[in-house]
C-alpha positions in Angstrom: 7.4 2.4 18.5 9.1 -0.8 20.1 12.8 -1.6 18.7 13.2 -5.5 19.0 17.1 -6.5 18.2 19.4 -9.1 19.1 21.4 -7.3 21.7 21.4 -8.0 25.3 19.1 -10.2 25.4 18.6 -12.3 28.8 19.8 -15.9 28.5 17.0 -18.2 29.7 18.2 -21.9 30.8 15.5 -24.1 32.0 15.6 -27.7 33.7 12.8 -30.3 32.5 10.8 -29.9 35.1 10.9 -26.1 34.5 10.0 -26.2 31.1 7.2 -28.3 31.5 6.0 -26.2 34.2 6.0 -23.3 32.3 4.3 -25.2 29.3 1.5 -26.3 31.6 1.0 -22.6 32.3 1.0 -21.8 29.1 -2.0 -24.0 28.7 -0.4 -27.0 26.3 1.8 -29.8 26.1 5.5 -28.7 26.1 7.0 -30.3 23.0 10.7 -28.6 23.0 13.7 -26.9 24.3 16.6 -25.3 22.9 20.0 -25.7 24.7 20.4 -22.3 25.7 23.4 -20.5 25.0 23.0 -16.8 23.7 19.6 -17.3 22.5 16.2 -17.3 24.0 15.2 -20.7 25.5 12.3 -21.9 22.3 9.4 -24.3 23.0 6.7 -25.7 21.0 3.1 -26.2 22.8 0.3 -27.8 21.3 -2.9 -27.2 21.6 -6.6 -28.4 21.6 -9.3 -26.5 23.3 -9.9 -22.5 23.7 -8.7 -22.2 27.3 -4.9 -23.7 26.3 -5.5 -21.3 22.9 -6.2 -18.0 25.3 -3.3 -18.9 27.8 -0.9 -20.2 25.2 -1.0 -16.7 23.3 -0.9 -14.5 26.2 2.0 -16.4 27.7 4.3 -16.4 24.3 7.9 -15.3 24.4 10.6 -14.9 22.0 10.9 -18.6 20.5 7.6 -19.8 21.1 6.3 -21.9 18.8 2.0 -22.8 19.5 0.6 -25.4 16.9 -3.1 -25.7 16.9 -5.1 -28.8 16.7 -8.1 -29.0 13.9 -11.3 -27.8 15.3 -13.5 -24.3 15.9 -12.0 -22.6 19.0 -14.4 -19.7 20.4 -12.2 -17.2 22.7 -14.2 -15.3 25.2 -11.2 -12.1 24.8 -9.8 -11.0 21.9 -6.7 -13.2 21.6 -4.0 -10.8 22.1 0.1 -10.2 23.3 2.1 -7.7 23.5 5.5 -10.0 23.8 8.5 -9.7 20.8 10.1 -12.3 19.2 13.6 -11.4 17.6 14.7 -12.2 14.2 16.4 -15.6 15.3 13.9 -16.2 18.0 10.3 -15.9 16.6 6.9 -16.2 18.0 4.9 -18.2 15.8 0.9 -19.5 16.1 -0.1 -21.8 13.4 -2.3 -25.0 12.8 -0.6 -28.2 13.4 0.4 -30.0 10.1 -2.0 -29.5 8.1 -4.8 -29.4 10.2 -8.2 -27.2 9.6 -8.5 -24.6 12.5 -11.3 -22.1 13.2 -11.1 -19.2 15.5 -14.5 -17.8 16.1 -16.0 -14.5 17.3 -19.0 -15.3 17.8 -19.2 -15.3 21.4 -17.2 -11.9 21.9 -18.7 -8.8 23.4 -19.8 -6.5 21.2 -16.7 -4.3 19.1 -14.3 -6.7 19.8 -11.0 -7.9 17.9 -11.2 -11.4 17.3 -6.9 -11.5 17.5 -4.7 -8.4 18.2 -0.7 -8.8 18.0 0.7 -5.5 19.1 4.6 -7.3 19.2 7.2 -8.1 16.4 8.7 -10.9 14.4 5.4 -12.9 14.8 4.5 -15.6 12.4 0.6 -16.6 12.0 -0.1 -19.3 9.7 -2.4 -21.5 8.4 -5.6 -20.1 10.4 -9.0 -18.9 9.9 -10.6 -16.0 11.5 -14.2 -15.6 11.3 -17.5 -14.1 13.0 -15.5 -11.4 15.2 -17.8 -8.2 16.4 -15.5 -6.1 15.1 -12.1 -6.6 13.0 -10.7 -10.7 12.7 -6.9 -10.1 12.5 -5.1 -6.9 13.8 -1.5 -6.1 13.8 -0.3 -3.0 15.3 2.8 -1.5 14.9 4.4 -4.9 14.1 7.9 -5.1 12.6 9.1 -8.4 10.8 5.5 -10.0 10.7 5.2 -13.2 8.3 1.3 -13.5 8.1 0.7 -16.3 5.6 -2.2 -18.4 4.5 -4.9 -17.3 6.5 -8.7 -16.7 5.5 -10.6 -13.8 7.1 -14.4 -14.2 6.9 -17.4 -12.8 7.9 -16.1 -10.1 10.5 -17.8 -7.0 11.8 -14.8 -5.0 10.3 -12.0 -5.3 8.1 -10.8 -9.0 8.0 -7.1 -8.3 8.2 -5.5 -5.0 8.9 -2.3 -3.7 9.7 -1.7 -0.1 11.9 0.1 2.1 13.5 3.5 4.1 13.3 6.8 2.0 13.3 4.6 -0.9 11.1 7.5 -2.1 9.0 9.1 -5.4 7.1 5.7 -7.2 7.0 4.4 -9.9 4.3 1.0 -10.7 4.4 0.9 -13.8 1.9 -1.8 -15.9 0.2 -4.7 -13.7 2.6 -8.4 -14.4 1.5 -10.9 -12.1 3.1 -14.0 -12.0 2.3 -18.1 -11.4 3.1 -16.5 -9.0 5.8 -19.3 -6.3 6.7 -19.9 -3.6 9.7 -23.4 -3.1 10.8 -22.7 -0.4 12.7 -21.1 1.5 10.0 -23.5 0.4 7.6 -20.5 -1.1 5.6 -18.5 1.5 5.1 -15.6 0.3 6.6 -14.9 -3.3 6.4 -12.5 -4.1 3.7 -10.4 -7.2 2.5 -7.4 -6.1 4.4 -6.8 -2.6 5.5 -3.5 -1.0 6.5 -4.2 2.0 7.5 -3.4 5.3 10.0 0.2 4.4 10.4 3.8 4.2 8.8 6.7 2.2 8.2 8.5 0.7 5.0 9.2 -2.5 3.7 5.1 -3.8 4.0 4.6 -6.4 0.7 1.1 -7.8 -0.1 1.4 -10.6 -2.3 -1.2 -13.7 -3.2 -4.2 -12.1 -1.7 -7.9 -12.8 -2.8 -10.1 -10.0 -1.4 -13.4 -10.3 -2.3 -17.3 -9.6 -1.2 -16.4 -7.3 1.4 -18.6 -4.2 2.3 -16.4 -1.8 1.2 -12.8 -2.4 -0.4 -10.5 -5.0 -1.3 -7.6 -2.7 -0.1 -7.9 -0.4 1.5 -4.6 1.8 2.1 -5.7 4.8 3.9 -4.0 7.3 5.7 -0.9 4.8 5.6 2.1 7.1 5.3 5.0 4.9 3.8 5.1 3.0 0.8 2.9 -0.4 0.7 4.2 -3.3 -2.4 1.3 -4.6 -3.5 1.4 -7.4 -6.1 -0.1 -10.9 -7.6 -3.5 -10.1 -5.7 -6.8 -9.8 -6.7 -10.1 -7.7 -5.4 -13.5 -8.5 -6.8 -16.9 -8.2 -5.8 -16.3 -5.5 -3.1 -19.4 -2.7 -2.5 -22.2 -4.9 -3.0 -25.1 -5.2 -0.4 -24.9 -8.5 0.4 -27.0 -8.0 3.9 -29.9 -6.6 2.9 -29.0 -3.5 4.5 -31.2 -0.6 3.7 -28.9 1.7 4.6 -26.3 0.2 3.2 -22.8 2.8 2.9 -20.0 0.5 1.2 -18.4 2.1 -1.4 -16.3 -1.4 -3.4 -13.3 0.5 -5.0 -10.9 -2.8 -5.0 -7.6 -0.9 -4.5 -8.0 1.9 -2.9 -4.2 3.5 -2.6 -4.2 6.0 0.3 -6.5 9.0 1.2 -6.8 11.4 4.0 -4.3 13.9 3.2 -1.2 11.5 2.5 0.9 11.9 0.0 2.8 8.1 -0.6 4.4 6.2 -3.4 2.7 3.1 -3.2 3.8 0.1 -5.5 1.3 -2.1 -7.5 2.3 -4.7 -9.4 0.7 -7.4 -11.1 -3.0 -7.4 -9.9 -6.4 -7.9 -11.1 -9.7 -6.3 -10.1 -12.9 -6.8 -11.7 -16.7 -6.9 -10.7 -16.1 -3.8 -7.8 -18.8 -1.4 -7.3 -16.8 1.3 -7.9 -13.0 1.5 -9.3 -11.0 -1.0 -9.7 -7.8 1.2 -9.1 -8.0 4.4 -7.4 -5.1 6.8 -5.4 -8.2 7.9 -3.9 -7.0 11.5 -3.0 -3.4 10.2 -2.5 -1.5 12.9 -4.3 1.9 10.9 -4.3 3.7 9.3 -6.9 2.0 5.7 -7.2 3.4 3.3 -9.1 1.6 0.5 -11.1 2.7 -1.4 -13.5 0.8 -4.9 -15.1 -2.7 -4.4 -13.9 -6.1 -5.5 -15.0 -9.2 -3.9 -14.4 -12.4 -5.4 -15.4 -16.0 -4.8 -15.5 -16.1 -2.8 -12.9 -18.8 -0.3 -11.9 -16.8 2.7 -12.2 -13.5 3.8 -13.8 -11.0 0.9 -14.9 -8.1 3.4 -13.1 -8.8 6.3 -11.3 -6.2 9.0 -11.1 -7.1 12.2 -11.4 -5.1 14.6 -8.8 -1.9 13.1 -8.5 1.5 12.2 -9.6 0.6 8.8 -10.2 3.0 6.8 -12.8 0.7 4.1 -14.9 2.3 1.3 -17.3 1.1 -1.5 -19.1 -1.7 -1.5 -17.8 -5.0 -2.8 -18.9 -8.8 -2.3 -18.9 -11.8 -3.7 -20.5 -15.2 -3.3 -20.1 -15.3 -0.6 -17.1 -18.7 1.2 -17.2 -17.4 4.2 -16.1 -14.1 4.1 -18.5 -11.0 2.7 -19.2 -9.1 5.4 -16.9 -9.8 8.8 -15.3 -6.7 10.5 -15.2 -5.6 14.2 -14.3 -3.1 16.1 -15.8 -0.3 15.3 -13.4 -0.5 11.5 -14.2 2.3 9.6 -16.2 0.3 7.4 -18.5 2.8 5.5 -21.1 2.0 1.9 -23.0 -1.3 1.7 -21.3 -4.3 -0.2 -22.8 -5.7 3.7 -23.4 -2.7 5.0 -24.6 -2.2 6.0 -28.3 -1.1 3.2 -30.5 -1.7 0.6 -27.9 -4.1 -2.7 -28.8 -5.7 -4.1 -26.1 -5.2 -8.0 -26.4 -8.2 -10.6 -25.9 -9.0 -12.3 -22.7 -8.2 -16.0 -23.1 -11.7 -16.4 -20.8 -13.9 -13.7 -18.8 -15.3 -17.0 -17.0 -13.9 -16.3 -13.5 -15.1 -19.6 -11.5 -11.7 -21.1 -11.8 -10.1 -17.5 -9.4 -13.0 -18.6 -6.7 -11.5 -22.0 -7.0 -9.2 -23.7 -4.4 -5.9 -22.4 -3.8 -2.7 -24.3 -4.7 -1.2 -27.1 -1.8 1.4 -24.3 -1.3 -1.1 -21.8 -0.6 -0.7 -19.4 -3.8 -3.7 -18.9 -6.3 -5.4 -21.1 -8.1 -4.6 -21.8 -11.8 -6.7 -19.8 -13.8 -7.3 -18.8 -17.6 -9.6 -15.9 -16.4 -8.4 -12.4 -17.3 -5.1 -13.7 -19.0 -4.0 -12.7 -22.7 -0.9 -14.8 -23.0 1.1 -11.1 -23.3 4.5 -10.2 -21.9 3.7 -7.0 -22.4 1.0 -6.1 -20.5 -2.2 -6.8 -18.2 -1.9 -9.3 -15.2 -0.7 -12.5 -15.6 -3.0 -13.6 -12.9 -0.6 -15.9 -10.8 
C-alpha cells in the first residue's frame, strides 16, 4: 500500500520554455502553470490523437490535468500510471468541455486492460471505455479516486472495477456499464462494476446503471471493508446475449461479497429488476449487511436473498420475483419489509421501464423516471 500526503513534497519551478518542453513530451499542447510555491507545479495538456493520449498518461504527475478532444482513440497498451496526485494537487483525465470521447480496445493484444490507474487522488471523467480484451477501467489500490460519468461497454471483463488492499475514499459516480461479457470465461465473470479481492474504507457507489452484463451488476466479492452503495440500479444481468452455448453468467444484480468475507456493506436506495438470478444477495457474505429502501423486481430468482448471515433488511420492497419476495435465514434482521407482517406493499406508479434506459440528466445523474416508484416515504426506492 502507497501513502500519498502532503508532506515533503519537492517544490517543482519551471521556466516557459521548460514547461513547454515537458508538455511536448508529454505528447500535448501545454495549457498552464501554477506559480510554484509549496505545491507541485500543475499543467493542463490537451489532446487529439492516441500517441499524445498514451504519452500524456504515462507522463502525469501530481497536478496534471489532460483534457481530451472528441473522437475514438485506439491505444496499442493498456493506458496505464503508476504516478500520485495529492489531495491539493490531483491528476485528472477527462474529455474536453463537453466533448464525446471513445477509448477503444479493440486493437489490444489478447487479455489486456483497456486503462489501469494503480496511483491515488486521480480524477477520470467524462469518458468511455469500450471493446477492451479484457476488463475497460481498473483501479488498483487507489486512494481518493473521483471516477465520474463514465460508460463502460462491451469489454471482455468487468467494465469498471476497483482492487486491491489499501483501496480507500473512492466515489465512482453516475457509472453505466453494460453488454460487458468474457469469452474466455464463458461469462462468468464480467460484471457492471466489480470491486473485488481487496480492502479499504470509505468506497461509495452512487448513480450507477449496470445493466446486460454477463454476470452481475455488482459484484462485491472477496472485498474485505465496507462498500456504500446507493441510488443505483442493476437490470438485465445473466442473460446470454452472445449466443454462447456454453454460456456460465449467473445475473444476481447485487451481489454483496462472497469467498469467505465477512463485511458490513451499506445499500441504500437501489433498484434491481429483470436479473437472472437475485436481485439482492450477501452471497455467502456472513457479515452484517445493511440495506435499507430497495426494490427488487421481477427477477428470476429471490427478490432478497439472505439466508446465512447477519444481514439487517428495512423497508424494503419486492414484487413480482419468481423465486420469492425474500429468502432469508434465521440470523437475518427483517423489520417493516414489504414481507413483513402487517406491511402493504404499495403500487408501482408504472412497471414500463424505457424511461430508466433513457438519457441521463445534463449533470450526469439518472434519468427522470416513473418506473418502479410508489410515491412512499416509507419504503421501496425512490429511483433518483
Amino acid at each position: 500500500m502507497r501513502h500519498s500526503t502532503g508532506r515533503h513534497r519537492r517544490t517543482r519551478t519551471l521556466s516557459v520554455a521548460a514547461a513547454v518542453a515537458v508538455a511536448a513530451g508529454a505528447g500535448g499542447v501545454y495549457l498552464g502553470l501554477s506559480d510554484g510555491g509549496a505545491e507541485a507545479a500543475s499543467s493542463t495538456v490537451v489532446v487529439s490523437d492516441t500517441a499524445h493520449l498514451e504519452s500524456a498518461v504515462r507522463n502525469a504527475t501530481a497536478g496534471t490535468t489532460i483534457q481530451v478532444r472528441a473522437g475514438t482513440y485506439t491505444p496499442t497498451a493498456t493506458l496505464k500510471s503508476t504516478a500520485n496526485g495529492t489531495r491539493s494537487a490531483r491528476i485528472t483525465l477527462r474529455a474536453h468541455g463537453n466533448e464525446k470521447v471513445r477509448i477503444d480496445g479493440s486493437g489490444l493484444p489478447g487479455g489486456s486492460w483497456l486503462a489501469g490507474i494503480d496511483g491515488d487522488y486521480w480524477t477520470v471523467q467524462d469518458l468511455t471505455f469500450q471493446n477492451s480484451p479484457a476488463q475497460g477501467f481498473v483501479a488498483t489500490s487507489s486512494v481518493g479516486g473521483i471516477f465520474k460519468n463514465l460508460v463502460t461497454v462491451d469489454n471482455g471483463d468487468s467494465g469498471f472495477t476497483l482492487r486491491g488492499d489499501g483501496t480507500s475514499g473512492n466515489l465512482v459516480q453516475n457509472l453505466d456499464s453494460h453488454g460487458n461479457y468474457d469469452p474466455a470465461g464463458h461469462g462468468r465473470n464480467a460484471d457492471g462494476i466489480a470491486v473485488k479481492f481487496g480492502s479499504g474504507t470509505g468506497n461509495r457507489i452512487t448513480g450507477a446503471r449496470l445493466y446486460d452484463n454477463s454476470d452481475d451488476g455488482i459484484d462485491l466479492w472477496q472485498f474485505s471493508s465496507p462498500v456504500t452503495v446507493e441510488h443505483s440500479w442493476a437490470f438485465g444481468n445473466g442473460r446470454n446475449r452472445w449466443g454462447d452455448s456454453a454460456f456460465e453468467g449467473n445475473g444476481n444484480g447485487f451481489e454483496l461479497g462472497g469467498g469467505g468475507v465477512a463485511v458490513a456493506h451499506l445499500v441504500n436506495d437501489n433498484a434491481a429488476w429483470d436479473n437472472t438470478l437475485n436481485g439482492f444477495t450477501e452471497n455467502s457474505n456472513t457479515g452484517a449487511i445493511v440495506l435499507n429502501r430497495n426494490t427488487a423486481y421481477a427477477n428470476a430468482e429471490a427478490g432478497f436473498c439472505f439466508a446465512t448471515g447477519r444481514a439487517r433488511l428495512a423497508r424494503n420492497l419486492a414484487v413480482g420475483n419468481k423465486g420469492g419476495l425474500s429468502k432469508l435465514g434465521s440470523s437475518t434482521v427483517s423489520a417493516a419489509n414489504a414481507w413483513d407482517s402487517g406491511v402493504a406493499a404499495p403500487a408501482f406508479r408504472s412497471v414500463d421501464a424505457t424511461t430508466a434506459y433513457g438519457a441521463r440528466r445534463s449533470d450526469g445523474s439518472l434519468p427522470a423516471t416513473t418506473f418502479l416508484t410508489t410515491g412512499s416515504t416509507t419504503i421501496g426506492t425512490t429511483m433518483n
